[in-house]
C-alpha positions, 0 to 999 in steps of 0.5 A: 642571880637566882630564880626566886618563888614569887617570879610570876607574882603580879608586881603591884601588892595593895597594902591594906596600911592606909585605906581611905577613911570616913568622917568619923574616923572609920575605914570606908568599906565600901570604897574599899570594895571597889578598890579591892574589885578594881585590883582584882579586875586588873589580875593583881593578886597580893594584899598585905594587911598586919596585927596592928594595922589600924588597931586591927580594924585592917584586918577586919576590912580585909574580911569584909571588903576581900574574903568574904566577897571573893573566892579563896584561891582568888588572891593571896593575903600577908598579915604580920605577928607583931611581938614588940607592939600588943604583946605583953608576953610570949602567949599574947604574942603567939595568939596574935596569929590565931586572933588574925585568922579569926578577924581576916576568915581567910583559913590560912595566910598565903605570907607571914611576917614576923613584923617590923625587926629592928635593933630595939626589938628583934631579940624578942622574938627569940624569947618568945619562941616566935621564929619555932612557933611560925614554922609549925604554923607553916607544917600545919598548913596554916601559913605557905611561906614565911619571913619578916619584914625589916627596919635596920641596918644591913649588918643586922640583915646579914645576921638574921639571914644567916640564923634564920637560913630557912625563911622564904622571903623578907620585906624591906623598904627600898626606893630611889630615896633610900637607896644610898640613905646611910639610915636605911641602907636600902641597897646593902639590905637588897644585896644581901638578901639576894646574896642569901638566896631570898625572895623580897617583898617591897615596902615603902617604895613612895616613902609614905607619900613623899615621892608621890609629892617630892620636892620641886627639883625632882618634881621637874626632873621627872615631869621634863622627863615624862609629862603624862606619868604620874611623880609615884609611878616612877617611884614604883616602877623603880622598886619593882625593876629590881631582880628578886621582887615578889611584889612591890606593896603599895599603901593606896588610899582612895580610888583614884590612887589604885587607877593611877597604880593599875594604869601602869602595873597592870602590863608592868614594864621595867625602868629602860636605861635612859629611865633609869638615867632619869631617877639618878638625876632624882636622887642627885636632886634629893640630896639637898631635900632635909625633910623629916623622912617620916612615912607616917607608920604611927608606930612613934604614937603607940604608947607615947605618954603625952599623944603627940601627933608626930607623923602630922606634926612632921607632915606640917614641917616638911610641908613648910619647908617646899611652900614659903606661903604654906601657913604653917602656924596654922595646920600645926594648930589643926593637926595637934587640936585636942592632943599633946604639942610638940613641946610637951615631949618629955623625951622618954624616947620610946618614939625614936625606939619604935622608929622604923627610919631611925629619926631622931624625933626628940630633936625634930620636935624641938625645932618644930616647937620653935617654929610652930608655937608662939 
């Protein structure tokens, strides 16, 4: 393979996705702060925030917690111009680059992506000119590289790699999970864009949290293997292993989460052959794992006309189904208190077009309806 741009770039990102949260809701700033204090203190670098991460309020916390405290050439920062989500029109679009300079006070942005392409959604970006108006972004200094991250299959990838010969990286989801996973194709996605010559940034390498609390089988696959090393570091380690990563991104939510990730990326050292071993004896175990693969992005939320919690919904499913005593009927109840319920889908589908892993949300909203509500 060839050289990529980010081969010196520290391999653990802190994405800026899921940052801890107050009682009210709100982000906790000054968790963050340490957070983002500790990051810094191990010599990591990369911080990856979006438009439309938390309603902006990502951005705004990556203002607070990192800009305004730490010099510029500190650290690197990624935000993401989501076209198909907060943009009615090409202007609205466009000014999302603009609106993420002014709530980030970062003066440029070290990476760009256009924000999450699928099937669904990728044309519109053509219409609204967004691939022209990133690289005249980028001549104007306001953006060092640029790219997009990614949500569909490989044929779509090998297409927009070939249109688009000029990106200078992609992010794609890619772990031990998804590897083979027909539905996410993480490895024909990883090939392709190394084919193409293409530095990778990694999302999703726990999978939203699911391989930092896999099912039992794996759980003892990789406890016997190694008993002091937690269930996510294997996960991480694994995307990071790969050749052509820039950074493997990881969405922490409380300190204790950014030690466990700093303890073994700060000196990072790739999955060894008998490793390695051990994760394809995991991925064999998650073969017969039939969880909802949900990461919990919310994106199925934005705009679903009867406010269902799907990712919460989903998260008592799954739940469920590793615990027989878990009580279910119970948490169902909590995390749909004051919004819709699972049988109040009309089916309009604008979840399952919005849904990064391609679920098909409308039939597991029916089966948790059978089993949740009375």
């Amino acid at each position: 393979m060839e050289k990529y741009f980010g081969e010196n770039v520290p391999k653990l990102g802190f994405g800026l996705m899921r940052l801890p949260k107050l009682s009210d809701g709100k982000i906790d700033i000054e968790q963050t702060k340490e957070m983002v204090d500790l990051f810094l203190d191990a010599g990591l670098t990369y911080f990856d925030t979006a438009y439309v991460y938390d309603n902006g309020e990502s951005e705004k916390a990556a203002k607070a917690a990192l800009v305004d405290r730490h010099p510029r050439e500190s650290y690197t920062l990624c935000t993401k111009l989501c076209a198909w989500m907060g943009a009615n029109d090409e202007k609205s679009a466009k000014q999302q680059f603009y609106t993420s300079l002014e709530r980030t006070g970062a003066g440029y942005f070290d990476y760009y992506l256009l924000h999450a392409l699928q099937r669904s959604n990728y044309k519109i970006y053509d219409e609204y000119h967004i691939w022209d108006f990133v690289k005249e972004q980028k001549a104007k200094g306001l953006i060092k590289y640029y790219g997009f991250s990614f949500h569909a299959d490989s044929a779509l990838l090998e297409e927009l790699l070939t249109d688009h010969p000029d990106v200078d990286f992609v992010q794609l989801q890619i772990n031990y999970a998804d590897w083979e996973n027909p539905g996410v194709e993480s490895r024909e996605c990883w090939e392709i864009a190394r084919r193409h010559g293409k530095s990778i940034t990694i999302m999703e390498p726990v999978k939203g949290g699911a391989l930092a609390d896999p099912v039992p089988a794996v759980q003892k696959i990789l406890k016997s293997a190694n008993k002091d090393a937690s269930l996510a570091s294997w996960a991480v380690r694994f995307a990071a292993s790969l050749d052509g990563i820039i950074t493997v991104l990881s969405g922490m939510s409380n300190l204790e989460q950014m030690k466990d990730n700093i303890s073994y990326m700060k000196n990072f050292k790739p999955l060894d052959e008998a490793e390695q071993a051990v994760i394809r004896r995991a991925q064999e175990a998650l073969k017969v794992d039939e969880s909802v693969p949900c990461t919990a992005c919310h994106y199925c939320t934005d705009g679903c006309p009867k406010n269902i919690p799907i990712p919460e919904i989903f998260s008592v499913k799954n739940r469920q189904r590793g615990n027989a005593e878990f009580r279910g009927k119970r948490e169902y109840v909590i995390a749909t208190e004051g919004k819709g319920r699972a049988s109040d889908c009309i089916e309009c589908g604008q979840c399952e077009n919005a849904c990064p892993q391609q679920i098909k949300v409308i039939s597991h909203l029916k089966s948790c309806a059978e089993q949740f509500e009375d």
